[in-house]
C-alpha positions as CSV (number, residue, x, y, z in Angstrom):
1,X,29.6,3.3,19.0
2,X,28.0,6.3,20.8
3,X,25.3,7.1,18.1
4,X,23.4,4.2,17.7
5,X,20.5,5.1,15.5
6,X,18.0,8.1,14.8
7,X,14.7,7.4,17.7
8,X,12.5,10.3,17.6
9,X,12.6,13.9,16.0
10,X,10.5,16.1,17.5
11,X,8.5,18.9,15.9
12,X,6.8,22.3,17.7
13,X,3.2,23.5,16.8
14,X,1.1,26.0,18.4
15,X,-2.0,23.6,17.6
16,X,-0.8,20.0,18.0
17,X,-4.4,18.8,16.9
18,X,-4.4,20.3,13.9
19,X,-0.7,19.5,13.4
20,X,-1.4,16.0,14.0
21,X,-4.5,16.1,11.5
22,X,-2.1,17.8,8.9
23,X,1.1,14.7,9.1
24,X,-2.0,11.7,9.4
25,X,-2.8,13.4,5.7
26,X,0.7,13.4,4.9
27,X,1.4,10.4,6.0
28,X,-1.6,8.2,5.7
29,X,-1.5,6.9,9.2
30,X,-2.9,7.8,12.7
31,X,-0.9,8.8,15.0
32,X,0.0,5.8,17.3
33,X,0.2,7.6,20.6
34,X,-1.0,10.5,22.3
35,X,-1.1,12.5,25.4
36,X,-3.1,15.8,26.7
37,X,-1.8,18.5,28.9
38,X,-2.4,19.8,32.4
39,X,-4.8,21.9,30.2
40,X,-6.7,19.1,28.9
41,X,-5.6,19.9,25.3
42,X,-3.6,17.8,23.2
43,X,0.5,18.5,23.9
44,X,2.2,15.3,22.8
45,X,1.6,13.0,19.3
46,X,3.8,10.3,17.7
47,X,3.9,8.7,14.7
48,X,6.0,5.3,14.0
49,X,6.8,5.6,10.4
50,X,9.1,4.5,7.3
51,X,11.3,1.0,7.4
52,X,12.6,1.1,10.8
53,X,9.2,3.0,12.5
54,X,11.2,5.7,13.4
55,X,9.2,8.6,15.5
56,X,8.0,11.9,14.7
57,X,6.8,13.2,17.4
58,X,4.9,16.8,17.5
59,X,4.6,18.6,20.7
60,X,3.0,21.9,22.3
61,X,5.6,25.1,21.6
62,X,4.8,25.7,25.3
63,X,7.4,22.7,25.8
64,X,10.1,24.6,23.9
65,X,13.1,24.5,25.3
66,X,14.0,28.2,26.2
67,X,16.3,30.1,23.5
68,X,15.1,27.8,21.0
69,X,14.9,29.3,17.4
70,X,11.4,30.7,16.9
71,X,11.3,30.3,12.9
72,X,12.8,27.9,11.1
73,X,16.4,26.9,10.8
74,X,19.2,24.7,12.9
75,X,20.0,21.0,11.6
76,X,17.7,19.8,8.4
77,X,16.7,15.8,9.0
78,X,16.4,14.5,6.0
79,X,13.8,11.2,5.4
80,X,14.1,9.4,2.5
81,X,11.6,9.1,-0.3
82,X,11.6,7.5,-3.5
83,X,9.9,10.0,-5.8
84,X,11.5,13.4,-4.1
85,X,9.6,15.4,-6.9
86,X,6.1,14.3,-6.4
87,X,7.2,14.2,-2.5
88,X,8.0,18.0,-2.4
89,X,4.6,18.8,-4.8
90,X,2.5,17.0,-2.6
91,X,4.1,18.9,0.7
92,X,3.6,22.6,-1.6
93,X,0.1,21.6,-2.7
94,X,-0.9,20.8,1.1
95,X,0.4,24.5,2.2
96,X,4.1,24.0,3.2
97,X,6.7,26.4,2.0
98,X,10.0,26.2,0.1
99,X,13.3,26.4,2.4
100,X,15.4,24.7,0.0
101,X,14.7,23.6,-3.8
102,X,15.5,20.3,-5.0
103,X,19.3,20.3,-5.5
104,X,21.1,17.4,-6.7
105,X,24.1,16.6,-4.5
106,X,26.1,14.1,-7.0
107,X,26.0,10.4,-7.5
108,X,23.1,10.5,-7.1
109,X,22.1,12.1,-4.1
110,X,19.3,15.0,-4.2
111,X,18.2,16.9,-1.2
112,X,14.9,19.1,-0.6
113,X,13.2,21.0,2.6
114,X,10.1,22.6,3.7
115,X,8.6,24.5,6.4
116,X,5.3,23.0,7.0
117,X,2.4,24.8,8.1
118,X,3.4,24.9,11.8
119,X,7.2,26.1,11.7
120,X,9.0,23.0,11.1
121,X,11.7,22.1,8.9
122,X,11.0,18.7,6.9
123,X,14.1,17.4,5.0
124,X,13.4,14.8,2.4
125,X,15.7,13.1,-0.1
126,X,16.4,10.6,-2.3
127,X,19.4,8.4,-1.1
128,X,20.5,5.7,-2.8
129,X,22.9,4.5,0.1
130,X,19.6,4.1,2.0
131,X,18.5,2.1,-0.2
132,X,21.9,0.0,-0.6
133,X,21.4,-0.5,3.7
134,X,17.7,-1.7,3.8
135,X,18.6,-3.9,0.7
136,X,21.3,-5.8,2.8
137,X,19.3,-6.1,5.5
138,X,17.2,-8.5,3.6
């Protein structure tokens, strides 16, 4: 199999400090790791989170791979959360912005996104087939 399983996604802010303050809210954990610049300031923070302690990691824009979209947009990664409507008011209420309403995708499946306050798209869904995996697992 060539894709094994999802590592680290990696989100861009201008102010990784206060994007780091903003997800510890979100989340309700500290980050786990983190690493300053030439600079001194803060470029690199991770976070270990959900069932499998998969990474988000936010990084200095000045690591942006050149060409890279400057506003939102490309692929939507989608975590999954079992209340999506209280999920998406919390995100609104702490300042992110709409990119796509809750939409119900059928049998069950219902998909939502925001751009949170540093340019990032944040996909989260309810997914029952996640649910049906972690179940099996044990």
């Amino acid at each position: 199999m060539i894709l094994r399983g999802f590592t680290t996604i990696s989100f861009w802010a201008d102010d990784v400090a206060a994007a780091v303050a903003w997800y510890t809210e979100l989340l309700g954990i500290e980050a786990y790791y983190l690493r300053d610049g030439p600079d001194g300031r803060l470029a690199y923070a991770e976070f270990r989170i959900g069932d499998s302690e998969d990474e988000l990691g936010i990084i200095d824009r000045s690591y942006q791979p050149p060409g890279a979209a400057s506003g939102p947009g490309g692929a939507v990664m989608h975590w999954h959360v079992d209340d999506l409507d209280a999920t998406v008011q919390r995100l609104l209420a702490m300042g992110a912005t709409e990119y796509q309403p809750i939409t119900p995708r059928g049998e069950g499946f219902v998909t939502a996104a925001v751009v949170d306050p540093f340019g990032n798209v944040l996909g989260v869904m309810y997914n029952p087939h996640y649910l049906e995996v972690l179940a099996a697992r044990g």
